[in-house]
Each structure stands twice: as structure tokens, then as C-alpha cells.
Backbone bond lengths (Angstrom), bond angles and torsions (degrees), N, CA, C in turn:
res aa  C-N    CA-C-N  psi(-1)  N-CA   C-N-CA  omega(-1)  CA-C   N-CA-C  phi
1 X - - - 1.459 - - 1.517 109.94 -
2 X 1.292 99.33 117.24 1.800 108.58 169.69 1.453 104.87 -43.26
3 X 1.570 121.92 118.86 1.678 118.31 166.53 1.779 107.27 -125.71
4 X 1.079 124.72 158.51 1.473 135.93 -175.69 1.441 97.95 -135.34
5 X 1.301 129.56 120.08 0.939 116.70 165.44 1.971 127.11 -99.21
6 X 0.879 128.25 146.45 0.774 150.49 -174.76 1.619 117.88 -46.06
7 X 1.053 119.30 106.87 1.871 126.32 165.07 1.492 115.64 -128.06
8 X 1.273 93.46 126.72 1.294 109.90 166.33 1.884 130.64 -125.98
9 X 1.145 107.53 101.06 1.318 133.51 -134.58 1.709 85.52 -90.34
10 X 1.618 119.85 91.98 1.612 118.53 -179.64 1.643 112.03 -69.51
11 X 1.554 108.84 144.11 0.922 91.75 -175.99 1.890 126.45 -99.34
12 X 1.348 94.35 52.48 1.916 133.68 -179.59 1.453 88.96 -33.91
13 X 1.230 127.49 118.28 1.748 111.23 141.85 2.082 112.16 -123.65
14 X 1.204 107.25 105.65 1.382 116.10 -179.08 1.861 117.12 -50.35
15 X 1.432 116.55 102.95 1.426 122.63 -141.82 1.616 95.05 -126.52
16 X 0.969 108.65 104.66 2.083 102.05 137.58 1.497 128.06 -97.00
17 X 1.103 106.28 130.37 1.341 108.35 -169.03 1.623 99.67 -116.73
18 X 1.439 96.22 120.15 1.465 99.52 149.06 1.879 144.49 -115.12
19 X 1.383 109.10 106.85 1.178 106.77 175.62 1.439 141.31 -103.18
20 X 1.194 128.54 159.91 1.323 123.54 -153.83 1.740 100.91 -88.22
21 X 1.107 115.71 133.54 1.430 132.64 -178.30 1.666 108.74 -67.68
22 X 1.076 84.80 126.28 1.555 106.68 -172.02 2.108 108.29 -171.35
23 X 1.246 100.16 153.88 1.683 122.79 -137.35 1.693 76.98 -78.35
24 X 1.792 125.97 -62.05 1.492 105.79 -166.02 1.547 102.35 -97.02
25 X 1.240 109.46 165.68 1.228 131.07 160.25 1.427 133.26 -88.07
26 X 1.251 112.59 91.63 1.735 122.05 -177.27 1.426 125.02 -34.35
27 X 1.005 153.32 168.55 1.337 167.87 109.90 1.354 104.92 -14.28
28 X 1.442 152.63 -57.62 1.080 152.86 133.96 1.877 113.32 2.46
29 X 1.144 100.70 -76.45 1.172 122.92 -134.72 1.740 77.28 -90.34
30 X 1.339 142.05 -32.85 1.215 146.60 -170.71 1.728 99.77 -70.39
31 X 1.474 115.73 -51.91 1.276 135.63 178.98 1.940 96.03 -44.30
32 X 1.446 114.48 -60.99 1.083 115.99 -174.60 1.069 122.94 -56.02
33 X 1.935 117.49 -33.73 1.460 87.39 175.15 1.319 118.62 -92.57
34 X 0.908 133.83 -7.56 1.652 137.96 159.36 1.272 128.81 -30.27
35 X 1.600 83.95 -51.50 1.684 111.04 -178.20 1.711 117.36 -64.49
36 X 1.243 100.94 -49.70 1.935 111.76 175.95 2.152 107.10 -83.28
37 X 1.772 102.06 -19.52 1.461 86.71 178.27 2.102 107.33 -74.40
38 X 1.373 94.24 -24.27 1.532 108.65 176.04 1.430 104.32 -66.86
39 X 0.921 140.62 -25.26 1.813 162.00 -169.53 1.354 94.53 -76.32
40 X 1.547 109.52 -73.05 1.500 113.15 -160.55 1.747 104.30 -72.61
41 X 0.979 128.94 -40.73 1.514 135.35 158.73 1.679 113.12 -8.27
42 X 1.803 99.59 -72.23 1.036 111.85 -160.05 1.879 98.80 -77.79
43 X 1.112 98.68 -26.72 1.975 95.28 -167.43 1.524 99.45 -77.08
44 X 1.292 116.34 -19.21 1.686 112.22 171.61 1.830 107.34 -37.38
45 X 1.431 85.82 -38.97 2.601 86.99 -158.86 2.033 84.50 -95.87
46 X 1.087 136.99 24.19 1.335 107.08 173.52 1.263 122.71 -70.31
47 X 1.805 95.97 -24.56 1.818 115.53 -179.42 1.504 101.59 -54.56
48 X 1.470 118.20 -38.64 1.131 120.99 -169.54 1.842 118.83 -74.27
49 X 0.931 88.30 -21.53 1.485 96.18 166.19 1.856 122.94 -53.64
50 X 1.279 97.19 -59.65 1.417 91.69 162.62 1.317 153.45 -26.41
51 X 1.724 94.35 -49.69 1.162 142.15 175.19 1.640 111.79 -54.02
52 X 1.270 106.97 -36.62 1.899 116.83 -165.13 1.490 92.81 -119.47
53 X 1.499 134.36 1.71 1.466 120.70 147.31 0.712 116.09 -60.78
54 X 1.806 114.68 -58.06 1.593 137.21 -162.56 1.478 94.11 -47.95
55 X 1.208 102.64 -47.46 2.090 103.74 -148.69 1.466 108.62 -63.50
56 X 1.742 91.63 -39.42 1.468 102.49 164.19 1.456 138.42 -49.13
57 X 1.478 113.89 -37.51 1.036 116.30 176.50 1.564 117.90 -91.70
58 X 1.235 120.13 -15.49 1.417 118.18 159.79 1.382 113.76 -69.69
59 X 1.228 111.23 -38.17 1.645 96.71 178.04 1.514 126.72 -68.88
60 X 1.464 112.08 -31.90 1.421 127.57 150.45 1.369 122.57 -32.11
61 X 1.284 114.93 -54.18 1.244 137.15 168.50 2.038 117.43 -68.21
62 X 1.348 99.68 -17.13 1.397 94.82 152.00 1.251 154.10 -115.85
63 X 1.611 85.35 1.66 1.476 114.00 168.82 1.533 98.85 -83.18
64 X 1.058 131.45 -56.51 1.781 126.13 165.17 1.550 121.14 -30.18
65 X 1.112 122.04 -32.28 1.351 138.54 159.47 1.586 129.51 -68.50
66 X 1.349 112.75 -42.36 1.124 133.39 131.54 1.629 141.88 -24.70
67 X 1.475 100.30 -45.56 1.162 105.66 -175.01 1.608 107.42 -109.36
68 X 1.641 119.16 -10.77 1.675 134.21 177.06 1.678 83.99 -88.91
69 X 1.000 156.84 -13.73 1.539 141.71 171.71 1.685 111.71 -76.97
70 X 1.171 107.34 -41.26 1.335 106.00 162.00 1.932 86.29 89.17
71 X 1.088 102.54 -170.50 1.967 109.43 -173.17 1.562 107.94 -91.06
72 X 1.477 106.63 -17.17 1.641 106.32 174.16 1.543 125.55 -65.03
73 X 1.177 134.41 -23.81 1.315 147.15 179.10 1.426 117.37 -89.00
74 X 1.571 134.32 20.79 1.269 137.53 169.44 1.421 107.22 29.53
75 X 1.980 98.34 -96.03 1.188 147.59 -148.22 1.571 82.46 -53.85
76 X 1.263 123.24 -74.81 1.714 133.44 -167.88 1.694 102.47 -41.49
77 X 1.423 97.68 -37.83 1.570 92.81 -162.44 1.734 106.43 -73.69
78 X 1.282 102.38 -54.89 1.287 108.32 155.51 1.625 125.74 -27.13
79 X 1.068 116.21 -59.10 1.504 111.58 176.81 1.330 125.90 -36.33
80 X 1.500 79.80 -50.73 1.697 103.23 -162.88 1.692 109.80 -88.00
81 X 1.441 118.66 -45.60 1.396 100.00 154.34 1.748 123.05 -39.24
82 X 1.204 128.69 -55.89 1.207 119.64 167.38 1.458 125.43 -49.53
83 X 1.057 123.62 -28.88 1.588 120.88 176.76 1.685 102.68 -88.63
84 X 1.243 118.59 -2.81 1.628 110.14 174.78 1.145 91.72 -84.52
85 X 1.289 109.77 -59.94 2.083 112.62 -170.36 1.619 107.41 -36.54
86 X 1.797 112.47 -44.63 1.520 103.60 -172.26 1.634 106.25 -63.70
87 X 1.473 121.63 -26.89 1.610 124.56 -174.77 1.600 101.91 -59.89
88 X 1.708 110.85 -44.13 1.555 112.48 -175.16 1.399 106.96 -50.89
89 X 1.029 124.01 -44.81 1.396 142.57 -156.84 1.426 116.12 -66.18
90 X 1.587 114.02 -35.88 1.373 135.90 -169.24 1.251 103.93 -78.90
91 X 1.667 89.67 -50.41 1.855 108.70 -174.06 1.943 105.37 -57.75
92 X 1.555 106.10 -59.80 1.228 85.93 168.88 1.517 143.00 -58.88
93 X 1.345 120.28 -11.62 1.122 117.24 167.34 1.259 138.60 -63.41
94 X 1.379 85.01 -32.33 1.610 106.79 173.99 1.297 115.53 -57.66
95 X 1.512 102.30 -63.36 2.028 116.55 169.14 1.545 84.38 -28.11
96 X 1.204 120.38 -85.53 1.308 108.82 -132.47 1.701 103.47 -67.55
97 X 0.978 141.11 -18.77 1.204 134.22 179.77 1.727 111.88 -82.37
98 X 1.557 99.36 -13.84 1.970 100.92 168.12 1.843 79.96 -84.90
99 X 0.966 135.17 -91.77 1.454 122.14 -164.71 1.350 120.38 -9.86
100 X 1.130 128.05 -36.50 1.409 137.76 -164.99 1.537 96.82 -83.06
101 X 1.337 103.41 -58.90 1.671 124.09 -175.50 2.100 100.17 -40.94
102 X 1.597 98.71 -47.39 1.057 102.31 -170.12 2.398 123.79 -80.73
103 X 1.294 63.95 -13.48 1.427 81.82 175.78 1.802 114.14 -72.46
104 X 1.362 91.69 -42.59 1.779 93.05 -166.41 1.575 99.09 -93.65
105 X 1.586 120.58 -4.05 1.430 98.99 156.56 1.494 117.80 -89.95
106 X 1.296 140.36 0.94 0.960 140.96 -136.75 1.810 77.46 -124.00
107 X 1.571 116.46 -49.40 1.793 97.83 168.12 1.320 127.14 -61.93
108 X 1.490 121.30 -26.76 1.177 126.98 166.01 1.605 112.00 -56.16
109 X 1.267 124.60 -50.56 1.519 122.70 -161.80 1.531 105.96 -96.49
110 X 0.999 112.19 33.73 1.663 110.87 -179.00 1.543 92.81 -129.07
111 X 1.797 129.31 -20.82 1.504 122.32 174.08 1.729 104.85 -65.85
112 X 1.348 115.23 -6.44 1.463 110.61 172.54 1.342 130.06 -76.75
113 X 1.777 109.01 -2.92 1.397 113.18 -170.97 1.750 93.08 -91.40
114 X 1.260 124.61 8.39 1.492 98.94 -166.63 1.768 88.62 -106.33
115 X 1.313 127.45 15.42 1.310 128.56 -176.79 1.823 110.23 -118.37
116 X 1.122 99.11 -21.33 1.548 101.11 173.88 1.158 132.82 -59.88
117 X 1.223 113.80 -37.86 1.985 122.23 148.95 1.321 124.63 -59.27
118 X 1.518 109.55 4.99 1.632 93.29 -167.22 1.897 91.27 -121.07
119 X 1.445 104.67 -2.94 1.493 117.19 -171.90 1.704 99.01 -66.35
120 X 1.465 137.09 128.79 1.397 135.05 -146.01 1.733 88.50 -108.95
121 X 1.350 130.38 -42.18 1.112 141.48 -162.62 1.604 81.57 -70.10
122 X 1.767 121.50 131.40 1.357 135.47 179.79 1.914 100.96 -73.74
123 X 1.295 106.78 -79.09 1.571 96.88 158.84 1.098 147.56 -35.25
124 X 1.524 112.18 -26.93 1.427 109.08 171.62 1.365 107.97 -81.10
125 X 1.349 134.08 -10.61 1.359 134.42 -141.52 1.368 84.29 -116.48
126 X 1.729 114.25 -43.40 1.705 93.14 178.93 1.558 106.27 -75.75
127 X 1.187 135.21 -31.66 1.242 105.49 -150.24 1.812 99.56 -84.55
128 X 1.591 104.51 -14.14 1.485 103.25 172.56 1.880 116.09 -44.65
129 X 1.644 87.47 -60.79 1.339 119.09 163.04 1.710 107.66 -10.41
130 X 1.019 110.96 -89.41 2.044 136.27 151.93 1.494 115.42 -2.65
131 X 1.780 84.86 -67.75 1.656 101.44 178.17 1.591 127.46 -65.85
132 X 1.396 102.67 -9.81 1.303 119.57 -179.99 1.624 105.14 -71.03
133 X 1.495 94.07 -73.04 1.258 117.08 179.71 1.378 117.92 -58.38
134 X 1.219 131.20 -18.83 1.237 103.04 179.89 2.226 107.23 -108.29
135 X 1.018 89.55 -10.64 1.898 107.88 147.92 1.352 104.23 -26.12
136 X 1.519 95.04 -77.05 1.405 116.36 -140.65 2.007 93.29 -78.04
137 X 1.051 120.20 -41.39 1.674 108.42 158.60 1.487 123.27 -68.69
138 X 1.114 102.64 -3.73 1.852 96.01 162.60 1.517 107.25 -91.69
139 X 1.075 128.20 -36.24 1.255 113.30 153.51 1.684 149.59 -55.79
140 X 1.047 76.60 -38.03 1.790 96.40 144.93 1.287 135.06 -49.64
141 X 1.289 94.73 -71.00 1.779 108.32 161.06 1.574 115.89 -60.51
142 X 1.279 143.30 -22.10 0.943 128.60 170.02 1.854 100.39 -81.75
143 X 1.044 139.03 -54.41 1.438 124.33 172.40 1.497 120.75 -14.25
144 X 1.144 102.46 -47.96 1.484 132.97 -152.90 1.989 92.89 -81.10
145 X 1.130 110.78 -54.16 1.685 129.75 168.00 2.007 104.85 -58.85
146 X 1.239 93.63 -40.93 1.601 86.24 179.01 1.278 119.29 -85.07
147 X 1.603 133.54 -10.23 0.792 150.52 -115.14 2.195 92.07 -132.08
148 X 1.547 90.56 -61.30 1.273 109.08 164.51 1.524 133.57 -71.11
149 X 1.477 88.27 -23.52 1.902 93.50 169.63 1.508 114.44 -84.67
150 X 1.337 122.00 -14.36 1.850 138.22 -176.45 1.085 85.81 -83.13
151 X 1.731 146.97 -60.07 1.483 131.01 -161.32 1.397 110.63 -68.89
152 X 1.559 116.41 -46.42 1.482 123.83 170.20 1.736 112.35 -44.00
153 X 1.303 119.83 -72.40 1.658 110.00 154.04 1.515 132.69 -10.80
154 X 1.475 85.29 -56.70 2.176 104.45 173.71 1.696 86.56 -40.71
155 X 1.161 97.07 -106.00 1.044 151.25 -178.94 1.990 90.10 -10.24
156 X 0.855 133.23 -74.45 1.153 128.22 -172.08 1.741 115.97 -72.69
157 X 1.463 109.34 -8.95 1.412 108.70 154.51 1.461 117.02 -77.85
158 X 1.352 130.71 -42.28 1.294 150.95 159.77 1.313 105.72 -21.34
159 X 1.597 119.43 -44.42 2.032 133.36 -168.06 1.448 73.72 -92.77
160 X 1.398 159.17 -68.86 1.421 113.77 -128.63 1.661 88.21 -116.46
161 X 1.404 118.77 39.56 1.386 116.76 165.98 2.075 98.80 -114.15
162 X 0.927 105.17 -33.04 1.778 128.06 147.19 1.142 112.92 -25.93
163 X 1.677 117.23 -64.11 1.348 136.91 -155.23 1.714 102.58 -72.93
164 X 1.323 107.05 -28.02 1.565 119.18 -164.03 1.756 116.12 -81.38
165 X 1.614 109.60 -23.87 1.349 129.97 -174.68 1.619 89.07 -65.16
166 X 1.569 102.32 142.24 1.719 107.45 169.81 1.859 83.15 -89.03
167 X 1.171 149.03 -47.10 1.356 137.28 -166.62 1.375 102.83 -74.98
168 X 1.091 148.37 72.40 1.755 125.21 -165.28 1.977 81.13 -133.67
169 X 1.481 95.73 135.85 1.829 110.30 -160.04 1.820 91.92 -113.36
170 X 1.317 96.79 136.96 1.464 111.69 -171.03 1.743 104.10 -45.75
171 X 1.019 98.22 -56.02 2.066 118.34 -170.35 1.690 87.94 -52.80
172 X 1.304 140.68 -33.23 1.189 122.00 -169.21 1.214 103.01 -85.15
173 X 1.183 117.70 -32.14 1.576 112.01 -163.79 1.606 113.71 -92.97
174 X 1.252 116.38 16.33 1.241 125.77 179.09 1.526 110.75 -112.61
175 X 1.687 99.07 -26.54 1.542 96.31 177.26 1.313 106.65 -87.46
176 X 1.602 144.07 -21.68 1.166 127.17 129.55 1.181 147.10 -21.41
177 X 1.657 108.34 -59.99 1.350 111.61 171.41 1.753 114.97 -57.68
178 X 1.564 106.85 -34.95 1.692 89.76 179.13 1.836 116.43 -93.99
179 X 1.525 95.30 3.14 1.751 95.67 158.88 1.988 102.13 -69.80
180 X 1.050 117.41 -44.82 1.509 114.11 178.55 1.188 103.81 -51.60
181 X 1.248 117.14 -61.80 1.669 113.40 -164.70 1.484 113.74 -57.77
182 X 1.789 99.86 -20.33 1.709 86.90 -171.79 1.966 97.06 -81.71
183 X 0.911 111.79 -38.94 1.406 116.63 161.50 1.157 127.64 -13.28
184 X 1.469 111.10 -64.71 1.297 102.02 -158.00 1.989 99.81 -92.78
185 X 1.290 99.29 -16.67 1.445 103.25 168.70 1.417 116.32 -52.64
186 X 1.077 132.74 -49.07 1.219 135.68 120.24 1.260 136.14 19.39
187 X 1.369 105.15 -83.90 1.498 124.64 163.13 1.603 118.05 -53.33
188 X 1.252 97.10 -34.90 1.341 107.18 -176.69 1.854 120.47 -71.93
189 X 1.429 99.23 -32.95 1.470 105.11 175.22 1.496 122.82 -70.71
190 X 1.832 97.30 -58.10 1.411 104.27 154.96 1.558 150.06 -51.08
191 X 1.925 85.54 -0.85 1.860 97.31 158.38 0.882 108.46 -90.92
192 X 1.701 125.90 -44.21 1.392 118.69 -170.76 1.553 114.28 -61.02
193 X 1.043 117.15 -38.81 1.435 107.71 152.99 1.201 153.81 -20.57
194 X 1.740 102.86 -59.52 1.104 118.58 175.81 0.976 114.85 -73.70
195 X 1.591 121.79 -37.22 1.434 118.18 179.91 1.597 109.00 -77.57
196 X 0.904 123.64 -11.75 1.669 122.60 166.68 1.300 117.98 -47.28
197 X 1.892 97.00 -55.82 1.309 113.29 175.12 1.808 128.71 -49.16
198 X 1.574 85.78 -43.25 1.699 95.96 168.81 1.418 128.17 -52.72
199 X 1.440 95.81 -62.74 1.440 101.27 169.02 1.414 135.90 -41.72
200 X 1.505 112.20 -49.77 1.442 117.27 -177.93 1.846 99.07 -85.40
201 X 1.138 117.48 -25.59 1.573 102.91 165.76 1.521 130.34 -68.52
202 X 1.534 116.77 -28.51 1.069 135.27 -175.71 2.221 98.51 -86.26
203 X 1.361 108.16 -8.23 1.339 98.50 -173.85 1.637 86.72 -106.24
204 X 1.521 139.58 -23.59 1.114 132.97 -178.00 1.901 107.84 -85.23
205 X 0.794 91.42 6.28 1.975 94.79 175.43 0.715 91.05 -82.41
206 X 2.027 109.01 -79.94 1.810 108.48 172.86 1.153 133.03 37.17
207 X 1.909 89.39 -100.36 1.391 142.80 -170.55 1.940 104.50 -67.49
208 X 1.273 108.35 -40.92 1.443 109.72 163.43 1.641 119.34 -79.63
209 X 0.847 142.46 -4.58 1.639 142.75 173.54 1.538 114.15 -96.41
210 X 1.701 110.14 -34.48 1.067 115.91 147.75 1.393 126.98 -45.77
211 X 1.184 135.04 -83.21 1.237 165.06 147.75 1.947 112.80 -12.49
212 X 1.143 94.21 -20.11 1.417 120.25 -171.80 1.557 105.36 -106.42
213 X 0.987 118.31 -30.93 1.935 137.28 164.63 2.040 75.58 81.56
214 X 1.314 132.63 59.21 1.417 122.91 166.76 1.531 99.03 -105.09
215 X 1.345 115.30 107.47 1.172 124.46 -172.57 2.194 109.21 -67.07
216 X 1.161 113.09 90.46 1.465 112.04 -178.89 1.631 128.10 -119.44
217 X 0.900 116.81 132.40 1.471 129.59 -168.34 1.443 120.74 -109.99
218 X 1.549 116.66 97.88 1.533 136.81 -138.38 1.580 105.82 -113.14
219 X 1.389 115.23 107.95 1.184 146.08 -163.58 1.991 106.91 -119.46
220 X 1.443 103.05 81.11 1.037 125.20 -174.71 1.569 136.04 -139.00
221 X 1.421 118.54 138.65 1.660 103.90 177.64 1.360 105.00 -92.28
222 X 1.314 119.86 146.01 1.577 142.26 -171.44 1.538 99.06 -51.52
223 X 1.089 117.47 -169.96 1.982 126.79 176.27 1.197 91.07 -79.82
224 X 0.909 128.15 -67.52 1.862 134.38 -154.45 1.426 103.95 -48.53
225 X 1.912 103.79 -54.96 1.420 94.73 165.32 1.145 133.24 -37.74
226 X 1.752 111.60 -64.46 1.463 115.37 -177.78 1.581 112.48 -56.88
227 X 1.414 119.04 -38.27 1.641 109.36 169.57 1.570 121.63 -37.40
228 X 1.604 98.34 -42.74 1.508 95.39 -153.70 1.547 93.66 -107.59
229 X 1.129 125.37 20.83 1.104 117.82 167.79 1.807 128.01 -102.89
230 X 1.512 93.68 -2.24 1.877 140.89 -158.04 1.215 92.78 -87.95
231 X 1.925 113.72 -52.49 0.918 140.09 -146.17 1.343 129.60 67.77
232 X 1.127 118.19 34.21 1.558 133.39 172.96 1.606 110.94 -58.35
């Protein structure tokens, strides 16, 4: 079975900030903490990430088992379809608790739009402006990624509820298997997406902290890192 697994590339940047002491607090500097409390939000579930590779790859690993039994072993197959379904199950939980994760940073980083008009620097204010907006379609696009990884789940409980029928006809179980594959293709676009989104948002902060004179000191692994650390 065609599988894609899943990356989701946060857009974490590890920050000290130092600013110069003074009695009010700018529009700038308000934006900022919004911006890294929305940061720390999301880096809370990265642990969790792990968690829904792993699951992934055991279940992989039991569908391979699955498919070395061949149709003679019922009972075996049976088992083990049921213990994949419990992996689906785990896996979805998880989704939904990154959904959640993703939800309450996404209320946090939207109290920054009521400071962007008051930002005096014209450039900083547009490119904040930018940074707003293109936020707010990475969130989007991840819906859209979460959205498509819950049907793929369906859908692959559907094959090892399949697997369990003593009547189950080759032609059906193939047009399943390539409903999965179209699935996760799917899944697959709607990452590239999201991580698009990251990237050019994480390069418009940048460009706003600069622009912002927020003096910050960025303690981070590159994309490639985070790819290969995902295990993509």
C-alpha cells in the first residue's frame, strides 16, 4: 500500500529578545509577544509528532504482515487488522489534539491585528500587514492538511475492516487500496502547502523584527533539519 507520511514543519523559531527598557510598551513589541506566545503554543505538540510517525510505521509494518499471510490465515489476518484499526485510533487522537494545539495558537496570533495600525514605522506596518495575512492562510492550509489526513485514516480503517470479511473480493479491495493512495496524495499536496506557508511566514517575521529595530537572537535548525528530523 502506497503510504506518505506525514510532516508538519512548525513554524518554532528559538528567540531571545533583547529590548531596551522603557516605561510604555509599543505596538511593535506587543506584536512580538503574541507572535512567539503563538510560537510556544504550537512547539508544546512537536513531542507529539514523533508519536504519529512511530504509529505510522508500525502500522505499515502490519499491513506488511498482512499482506505476507496471503488470504489463507483468516484468523491471523483478522487479529491483526484489528490491532491496525486500534493504531488508527491513537493516530487520530493525536490529530485532533494537534488541531486543538493549533487552534489556540491561531487565537493568540490574530490579537496582533489590533496593533498593526498603530505600528508608526510605514514599512514595518506594511510588511506586518503581509505577516498577518499570510498567517492567517497558513492556517487555513493546515485545516485543509488536517482535514485530508482524517479522511485518509477513514479510509484506511475501511481496508482493514475489508480485511476482516471471510467474503471480501479482490476487485474491491484494490479499489480501496487506490482510494488510499488517492488520499494520501492529497495529504501530500496539502503539506506542501503548508510548509510553503511556513517558510515565507517565518521569512516575513524576519523582515518584520528587522524593520521593527527588535533586537533578536535566533537559535534554530534549518528546514532540512526539521525535515529530516520528522523523518520525511
Amino acid at each position: 500500500m502506497f503510504r506518505i507520511r506525514k510532516t508538519i514543519i512548525f513554524f518554532n523559531l528559538f528567540i531571545l529578545i533583547v529590548l531596551s527598557a522603557c516605561k510604555h510598551t509599543t505596538a511593535e513589541e506587543e506584536i512580538y509577544t503574541y507572535l512567539e506566545e503563538a510560537v510556544r503554543i504550537e512547539s508544546e505538540f512537536i513531542g507529539q509528532q514523533n508519536k504519529i510517525t512511530n504509529l505510522e510505521a508500525e502500522e505499515q509494518k502490519i499491513y506488511k504482515q498482512i499482506i505476507d499471510l496471503g488470504t489463507d490465515n483468516k484468523d491471523e489476518i483478522k487479529k491483526l487488522a484489528k490491532e491496525a484499526i486500534g493504531n488508527i485510533n491513537k493516530r487520530s487522537e493525536l490529530i485532533d489534539m494537534e488541531k486543538e494545539n493549533m487552534e489556540s495558537s491561531k487565537e493568540v496570533f490574530q490579537k496582533t491585528e489590533d496593533y498593526i495600525e498603530k505600528i508608526k514605522d510605514q514599512d514595518a506596518r506594511r510588511i506586518a500587514g503581509k505577516l498577518y495575512n499570510k498567517m492567517e492562510k497558513r492556517y487555513l492550509s493546515y485545516n485543509e492538511l488536517n482535514k485530508t489526513y482524517i479522511v485518509s485514516l477513514e479510509l484506511e480503517t475501511e481496508l482493514y475492516e475489508m480485511l476482516q470479511k471471510q467474503d471480501l473480493k479482490q476487485e474491491d479491495l484494490t479499489k480501496q487500496i487506490n482510494k488510499i493512495n488517492k488520499g494520501y496524495e492529497k495529504v501530500l499536496d496539502a503539506n506542501e502547502k503548508f510548509n510553503t506557508y511556513t517558510i515565507k511566514y517565518n521569512e516575513l517575521k524576519r523582515e518584520f523584527y528587522t524593520l521593527a529595530n527588535i533586537d533578536v537572537t535566533y537559535e534554530e535548525p534549518t528546514i532540512d533539519e526539521e525535515i529530516d528530523k520528522k523523518g520525511n
